[in-house]
TIFIVEX-922127 format. One record per residue: x, y, z of N, C-alpha, C in turn; chain. Coordinates in nm, 2 decimals. Example, Ala and Ser with C-alpha at 12.3 -4.5 7.8 and 13.67 -1.06 7.14 Angstrom:
@neast->1.32, nnorth->-0.57, nup->0.78, caeast->1.23, canorth->-0.45, caup->0.78, ceast->1.32, cnorth->-0.33, cup->0.78, kette->A
@neast->1.28, nnorth->-0.22, nup->0.71, caeast->1.37, canorth->-0.11, caup->0.71, ceast->1.29, cnorth->0.00, cup->0.79, kette->A
***
This chain:
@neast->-0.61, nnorth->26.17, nup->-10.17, caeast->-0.74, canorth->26.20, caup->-10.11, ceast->-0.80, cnorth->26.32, cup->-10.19, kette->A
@neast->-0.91, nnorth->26.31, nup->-10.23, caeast->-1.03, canorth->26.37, caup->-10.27, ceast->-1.04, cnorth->26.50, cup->-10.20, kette->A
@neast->-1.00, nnorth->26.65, nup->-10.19, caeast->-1.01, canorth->26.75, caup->-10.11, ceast->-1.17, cnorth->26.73, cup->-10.14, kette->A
@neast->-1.24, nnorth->26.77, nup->-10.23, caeast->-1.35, canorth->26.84, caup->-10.24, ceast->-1.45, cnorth->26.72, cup->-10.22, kette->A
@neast->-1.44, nnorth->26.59, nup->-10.23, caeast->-1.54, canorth->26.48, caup->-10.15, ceast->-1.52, cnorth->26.50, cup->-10.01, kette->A
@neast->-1.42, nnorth->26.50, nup->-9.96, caeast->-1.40, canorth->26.50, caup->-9.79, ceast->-1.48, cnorth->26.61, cup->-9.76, kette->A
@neast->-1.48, nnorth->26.74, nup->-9.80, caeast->-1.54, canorth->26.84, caup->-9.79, ceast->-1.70, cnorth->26.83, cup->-9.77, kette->A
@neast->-1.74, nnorth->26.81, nup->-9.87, caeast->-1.89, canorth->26.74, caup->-9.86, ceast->-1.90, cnorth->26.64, cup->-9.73, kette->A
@neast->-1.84, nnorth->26.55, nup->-9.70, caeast->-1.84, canorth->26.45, caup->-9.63, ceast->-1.83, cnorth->26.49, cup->-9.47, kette->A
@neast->-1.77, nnorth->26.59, nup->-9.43, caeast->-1.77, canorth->26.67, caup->-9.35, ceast->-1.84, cnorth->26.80, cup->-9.34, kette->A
@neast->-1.87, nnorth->26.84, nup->-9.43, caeast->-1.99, canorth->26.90, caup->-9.41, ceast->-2.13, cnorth->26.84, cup->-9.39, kette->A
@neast->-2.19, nnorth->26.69, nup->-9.44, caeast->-2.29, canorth->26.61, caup->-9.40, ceast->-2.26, cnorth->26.57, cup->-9.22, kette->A
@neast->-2.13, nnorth->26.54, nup->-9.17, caeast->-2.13, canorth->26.46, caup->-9.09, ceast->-2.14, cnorth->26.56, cup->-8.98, kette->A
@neast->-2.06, nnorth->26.69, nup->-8.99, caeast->-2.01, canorth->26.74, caup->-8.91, ceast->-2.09, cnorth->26.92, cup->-8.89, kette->A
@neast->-2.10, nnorth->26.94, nup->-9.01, caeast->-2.15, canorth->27.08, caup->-9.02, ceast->-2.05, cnorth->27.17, cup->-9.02, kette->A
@neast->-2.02, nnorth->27.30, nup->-8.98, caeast->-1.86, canorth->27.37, caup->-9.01, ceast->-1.90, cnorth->27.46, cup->-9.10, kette->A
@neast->-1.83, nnorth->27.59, nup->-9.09, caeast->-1.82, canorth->27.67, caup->-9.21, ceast->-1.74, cnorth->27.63, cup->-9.34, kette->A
@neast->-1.77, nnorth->27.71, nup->-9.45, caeast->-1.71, canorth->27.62, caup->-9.54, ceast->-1.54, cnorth->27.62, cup->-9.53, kette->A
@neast->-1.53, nnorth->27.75, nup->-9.48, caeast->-1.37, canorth->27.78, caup->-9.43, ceast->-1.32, cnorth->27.67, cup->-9.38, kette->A
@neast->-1.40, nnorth->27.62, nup->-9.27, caeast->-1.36, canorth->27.53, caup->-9.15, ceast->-1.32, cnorth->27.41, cup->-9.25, kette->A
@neast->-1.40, nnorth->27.34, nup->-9.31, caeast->-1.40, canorth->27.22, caup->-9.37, ceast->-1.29, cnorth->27.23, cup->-9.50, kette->A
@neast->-1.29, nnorth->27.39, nup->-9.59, caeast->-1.18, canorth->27.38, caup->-9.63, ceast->-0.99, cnorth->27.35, cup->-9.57, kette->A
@neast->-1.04, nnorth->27.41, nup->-9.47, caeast->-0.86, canorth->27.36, caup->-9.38, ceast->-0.88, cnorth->27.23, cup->-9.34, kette->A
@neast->-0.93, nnorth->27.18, nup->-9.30, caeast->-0.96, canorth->27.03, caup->-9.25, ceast->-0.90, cnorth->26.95, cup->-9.35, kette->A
@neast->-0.98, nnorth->26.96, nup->-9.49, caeast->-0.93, canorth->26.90, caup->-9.61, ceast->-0.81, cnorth->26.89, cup->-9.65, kette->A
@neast->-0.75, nnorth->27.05, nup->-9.64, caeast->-0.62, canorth->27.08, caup->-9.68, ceast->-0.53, cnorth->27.02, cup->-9.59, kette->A
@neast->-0.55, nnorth->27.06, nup->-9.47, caeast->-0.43, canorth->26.97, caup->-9.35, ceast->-0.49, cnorth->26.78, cup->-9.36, kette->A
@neast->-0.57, nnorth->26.77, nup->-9.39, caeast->-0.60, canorth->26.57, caup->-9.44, ceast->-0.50, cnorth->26.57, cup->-9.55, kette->A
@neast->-0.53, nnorth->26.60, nup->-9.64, caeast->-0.44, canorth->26.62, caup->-9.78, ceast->-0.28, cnorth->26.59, cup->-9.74, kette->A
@neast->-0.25, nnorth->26.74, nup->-9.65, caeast->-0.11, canorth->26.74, caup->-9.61, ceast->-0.08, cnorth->26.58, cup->-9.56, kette->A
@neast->-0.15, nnorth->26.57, nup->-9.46, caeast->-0.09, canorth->26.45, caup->-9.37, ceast->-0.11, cnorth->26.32, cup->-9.46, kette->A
@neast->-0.18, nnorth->26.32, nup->-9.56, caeast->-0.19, canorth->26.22, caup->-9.64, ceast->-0.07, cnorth->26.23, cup->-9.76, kette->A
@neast->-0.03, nnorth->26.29, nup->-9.79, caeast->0.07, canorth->26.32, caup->-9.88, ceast->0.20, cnorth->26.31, cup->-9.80, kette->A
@neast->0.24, nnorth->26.32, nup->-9.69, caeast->0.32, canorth->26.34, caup->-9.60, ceast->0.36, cnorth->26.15, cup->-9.60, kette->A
@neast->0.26, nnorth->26.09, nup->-9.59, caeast->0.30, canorth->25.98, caup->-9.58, ceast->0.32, cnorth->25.89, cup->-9.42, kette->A
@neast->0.31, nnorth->25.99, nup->-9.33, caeast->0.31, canorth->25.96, caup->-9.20, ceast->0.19, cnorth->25.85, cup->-9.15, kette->A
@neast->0.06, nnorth->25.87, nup->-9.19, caeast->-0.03, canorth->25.79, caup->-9.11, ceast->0.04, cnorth->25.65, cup->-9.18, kette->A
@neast->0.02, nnorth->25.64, nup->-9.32, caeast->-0.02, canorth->25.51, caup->-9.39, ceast->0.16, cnorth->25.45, cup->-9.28, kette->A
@neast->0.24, nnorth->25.48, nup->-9.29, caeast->0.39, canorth->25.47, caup->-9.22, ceast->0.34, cnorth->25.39, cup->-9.11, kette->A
@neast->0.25, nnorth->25.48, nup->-9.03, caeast->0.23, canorth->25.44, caup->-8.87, ceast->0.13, cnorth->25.35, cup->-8.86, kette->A
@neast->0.03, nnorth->25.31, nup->-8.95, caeast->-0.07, canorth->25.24, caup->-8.96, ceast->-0.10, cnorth->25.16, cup->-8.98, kette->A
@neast->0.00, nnorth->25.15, nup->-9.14, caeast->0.00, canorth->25.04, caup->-9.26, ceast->-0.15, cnorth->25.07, cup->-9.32, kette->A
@neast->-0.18, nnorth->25.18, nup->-9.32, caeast->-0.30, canorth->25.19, caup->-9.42, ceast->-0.36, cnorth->25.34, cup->-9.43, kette->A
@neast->-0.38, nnorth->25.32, nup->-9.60, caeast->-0.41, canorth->25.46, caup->-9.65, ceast->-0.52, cnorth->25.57, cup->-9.60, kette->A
@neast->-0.49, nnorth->25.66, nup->-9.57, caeast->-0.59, canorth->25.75, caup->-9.52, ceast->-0.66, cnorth->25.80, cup->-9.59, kette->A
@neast->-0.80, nnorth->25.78, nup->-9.59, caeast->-0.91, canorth->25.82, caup->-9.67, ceast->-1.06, cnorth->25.86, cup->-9.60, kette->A
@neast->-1.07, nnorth->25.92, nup->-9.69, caeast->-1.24, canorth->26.05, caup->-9.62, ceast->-1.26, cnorth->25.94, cup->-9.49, kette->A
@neast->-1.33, nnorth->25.81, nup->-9.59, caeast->-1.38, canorth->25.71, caup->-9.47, ceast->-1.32, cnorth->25.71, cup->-9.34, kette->A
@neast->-1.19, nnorth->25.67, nup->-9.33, caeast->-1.10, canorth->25.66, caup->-9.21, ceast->-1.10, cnorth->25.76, cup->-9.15, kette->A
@neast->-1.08, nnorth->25.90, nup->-9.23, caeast->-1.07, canorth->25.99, caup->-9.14, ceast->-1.21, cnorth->26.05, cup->-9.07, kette->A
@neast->-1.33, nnorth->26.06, nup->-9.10, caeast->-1.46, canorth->26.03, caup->-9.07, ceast->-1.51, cnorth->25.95, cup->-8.96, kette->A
@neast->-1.41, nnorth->25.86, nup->-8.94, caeast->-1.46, canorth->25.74, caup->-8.83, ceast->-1.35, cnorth->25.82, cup->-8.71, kette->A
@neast->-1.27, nnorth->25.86, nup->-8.74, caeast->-1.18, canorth->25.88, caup->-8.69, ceast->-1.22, cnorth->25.98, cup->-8.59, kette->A
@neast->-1.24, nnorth->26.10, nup->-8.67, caeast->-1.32, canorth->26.23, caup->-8.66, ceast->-1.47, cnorth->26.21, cup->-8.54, kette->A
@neast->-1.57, nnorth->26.12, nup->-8.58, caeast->-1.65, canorth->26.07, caup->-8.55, ceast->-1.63, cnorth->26.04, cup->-8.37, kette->A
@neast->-1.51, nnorth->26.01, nup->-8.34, caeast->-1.47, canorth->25.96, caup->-8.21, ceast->-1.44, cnorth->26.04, cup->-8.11, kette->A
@neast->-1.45, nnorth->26.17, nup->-8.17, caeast->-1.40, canorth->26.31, caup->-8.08, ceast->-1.52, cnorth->26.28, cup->-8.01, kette->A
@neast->-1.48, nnorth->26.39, nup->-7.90, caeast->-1.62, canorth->26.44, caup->-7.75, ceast->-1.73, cnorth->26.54, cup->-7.85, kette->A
@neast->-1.69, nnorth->26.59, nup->-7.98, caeast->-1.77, canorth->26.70, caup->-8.03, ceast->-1.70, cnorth->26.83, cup->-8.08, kette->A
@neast->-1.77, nnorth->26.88, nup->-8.13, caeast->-1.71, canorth->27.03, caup->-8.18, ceast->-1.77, cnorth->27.02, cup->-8.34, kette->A
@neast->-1.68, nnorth->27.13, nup->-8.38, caeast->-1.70, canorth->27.10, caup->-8.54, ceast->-1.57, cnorth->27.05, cup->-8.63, kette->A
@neast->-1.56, nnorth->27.04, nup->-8.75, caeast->-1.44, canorth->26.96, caup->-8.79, ceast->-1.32, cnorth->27.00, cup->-8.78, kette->A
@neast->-1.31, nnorth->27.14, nup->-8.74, caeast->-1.17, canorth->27.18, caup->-8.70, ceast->-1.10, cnorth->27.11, cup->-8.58, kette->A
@neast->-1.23, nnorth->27.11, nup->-8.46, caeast->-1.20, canorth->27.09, caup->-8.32, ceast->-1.18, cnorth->26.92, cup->-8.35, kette->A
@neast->-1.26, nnorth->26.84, nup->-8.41, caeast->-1.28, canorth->26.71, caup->-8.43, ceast->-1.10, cnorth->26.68, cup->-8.44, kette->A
@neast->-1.06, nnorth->26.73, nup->-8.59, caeast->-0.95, canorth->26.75, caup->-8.65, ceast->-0.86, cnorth->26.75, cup->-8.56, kette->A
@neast->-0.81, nnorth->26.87, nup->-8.43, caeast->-0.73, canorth->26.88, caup->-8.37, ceast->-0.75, cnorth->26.79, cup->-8.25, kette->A
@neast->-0.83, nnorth->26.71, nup->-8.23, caeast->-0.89, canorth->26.65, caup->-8.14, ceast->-0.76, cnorth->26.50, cup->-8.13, kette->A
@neast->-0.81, nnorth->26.44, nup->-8.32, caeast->-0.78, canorth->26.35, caup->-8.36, ceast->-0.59, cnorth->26.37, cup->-8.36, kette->A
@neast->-0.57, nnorth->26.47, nup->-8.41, caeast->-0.40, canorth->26.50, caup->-8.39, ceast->-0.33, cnorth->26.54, cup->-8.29, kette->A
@neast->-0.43, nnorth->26.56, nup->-8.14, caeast->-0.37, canorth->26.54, caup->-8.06, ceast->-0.33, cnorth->26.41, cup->-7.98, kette->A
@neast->-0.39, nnorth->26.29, nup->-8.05, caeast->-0.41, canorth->26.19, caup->-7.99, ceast->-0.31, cnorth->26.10, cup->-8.06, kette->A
@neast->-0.30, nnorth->26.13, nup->-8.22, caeast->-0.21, canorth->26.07, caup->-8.28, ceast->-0.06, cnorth->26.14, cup->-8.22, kette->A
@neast->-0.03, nnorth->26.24, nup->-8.23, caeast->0.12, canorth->26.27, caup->-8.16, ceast->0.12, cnorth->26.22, cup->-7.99, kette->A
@neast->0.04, nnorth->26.20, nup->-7.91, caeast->0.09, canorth->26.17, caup->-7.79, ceast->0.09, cnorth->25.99, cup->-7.80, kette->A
@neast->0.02, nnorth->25.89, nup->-7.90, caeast->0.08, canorth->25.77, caup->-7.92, ceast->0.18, cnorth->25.76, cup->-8.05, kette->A
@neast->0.21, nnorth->25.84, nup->-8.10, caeast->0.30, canorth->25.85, caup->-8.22, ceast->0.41, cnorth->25.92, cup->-8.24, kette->A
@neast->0.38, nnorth->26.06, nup->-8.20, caeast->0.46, canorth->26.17, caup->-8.21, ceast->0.47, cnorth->26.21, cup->-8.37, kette->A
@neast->0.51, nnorth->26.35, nup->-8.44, caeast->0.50, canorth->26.41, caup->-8.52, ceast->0.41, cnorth->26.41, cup->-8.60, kette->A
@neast->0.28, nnorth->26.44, nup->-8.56, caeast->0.15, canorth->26.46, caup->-8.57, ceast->0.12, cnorth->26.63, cup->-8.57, kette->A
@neast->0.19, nnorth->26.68, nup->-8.45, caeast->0.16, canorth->26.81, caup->-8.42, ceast->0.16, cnorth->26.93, cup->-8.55, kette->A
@neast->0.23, nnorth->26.90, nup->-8.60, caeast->0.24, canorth->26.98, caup->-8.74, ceast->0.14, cnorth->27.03, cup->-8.82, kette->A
@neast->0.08, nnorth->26.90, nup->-8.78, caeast->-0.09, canorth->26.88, caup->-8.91, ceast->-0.18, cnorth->26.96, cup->-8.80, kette->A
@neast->-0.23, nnorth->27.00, nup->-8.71, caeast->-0.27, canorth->27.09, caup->-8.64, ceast->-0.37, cnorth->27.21, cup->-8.72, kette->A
@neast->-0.45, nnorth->27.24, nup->-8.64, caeast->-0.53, canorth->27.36, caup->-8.69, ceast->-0.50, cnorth->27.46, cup->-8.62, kette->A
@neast->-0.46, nnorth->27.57, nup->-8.65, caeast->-0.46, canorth->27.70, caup->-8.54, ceast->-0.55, cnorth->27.79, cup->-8.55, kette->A
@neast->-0.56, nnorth->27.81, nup->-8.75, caeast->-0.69, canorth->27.92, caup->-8.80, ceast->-0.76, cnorth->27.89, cup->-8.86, kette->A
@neast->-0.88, nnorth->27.94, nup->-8.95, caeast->-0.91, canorth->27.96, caup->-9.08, ceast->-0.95, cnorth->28.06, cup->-9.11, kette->A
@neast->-0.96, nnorth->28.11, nup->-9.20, caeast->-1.02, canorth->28.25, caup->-9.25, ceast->-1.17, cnorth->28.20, cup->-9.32, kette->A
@neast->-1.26, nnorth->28.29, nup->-9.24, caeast->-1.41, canorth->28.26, caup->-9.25, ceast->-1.44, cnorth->28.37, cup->-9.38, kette->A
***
């Protein structure tokens, strides 16, 4: 996954400081490197998917979207919680 396209892509979609959207990326990255979704899914995680994904939250900005989306993946999946947002530095 593309850190710095996702970044743009979330900043069009979503808005966010750039901080915000840099952790977002980084923790997508993580979970994509991790290997866990494509495992549970059978398919690669990318800006797109994660965008539509994101997209399905009640609102917020991409952090909230983000934590939104990994709370929903660990209560039908479990070990999701990891990929989590707690901070960013603005």
């Amino acid at each position: 996954m593309d850190r710095e396209v996702l970044m743009l892509h979330l900043r069009q979609a979503f808005e966010g400081t750039p901080a915000e959207r840099r952790t977002v990326a980084r923790a997508a990255g993580d979970l994509a490197d991790s290997g866990a979704f494509e495992r549970d899914f059978d398919a690669e995680l990318t800006a797109d998917v994660l965008l539509e994904h994101l997209a399905d939250a009640p609102g917020g900005g991409p952090a909230e979207r983000w934590n939104w989306w990994m709370g929903a993946l660990e209560a039908s999946h479990g070990g999701y919680r990891e990929f989590r947002i707690t901070a960013w530095a603005e």
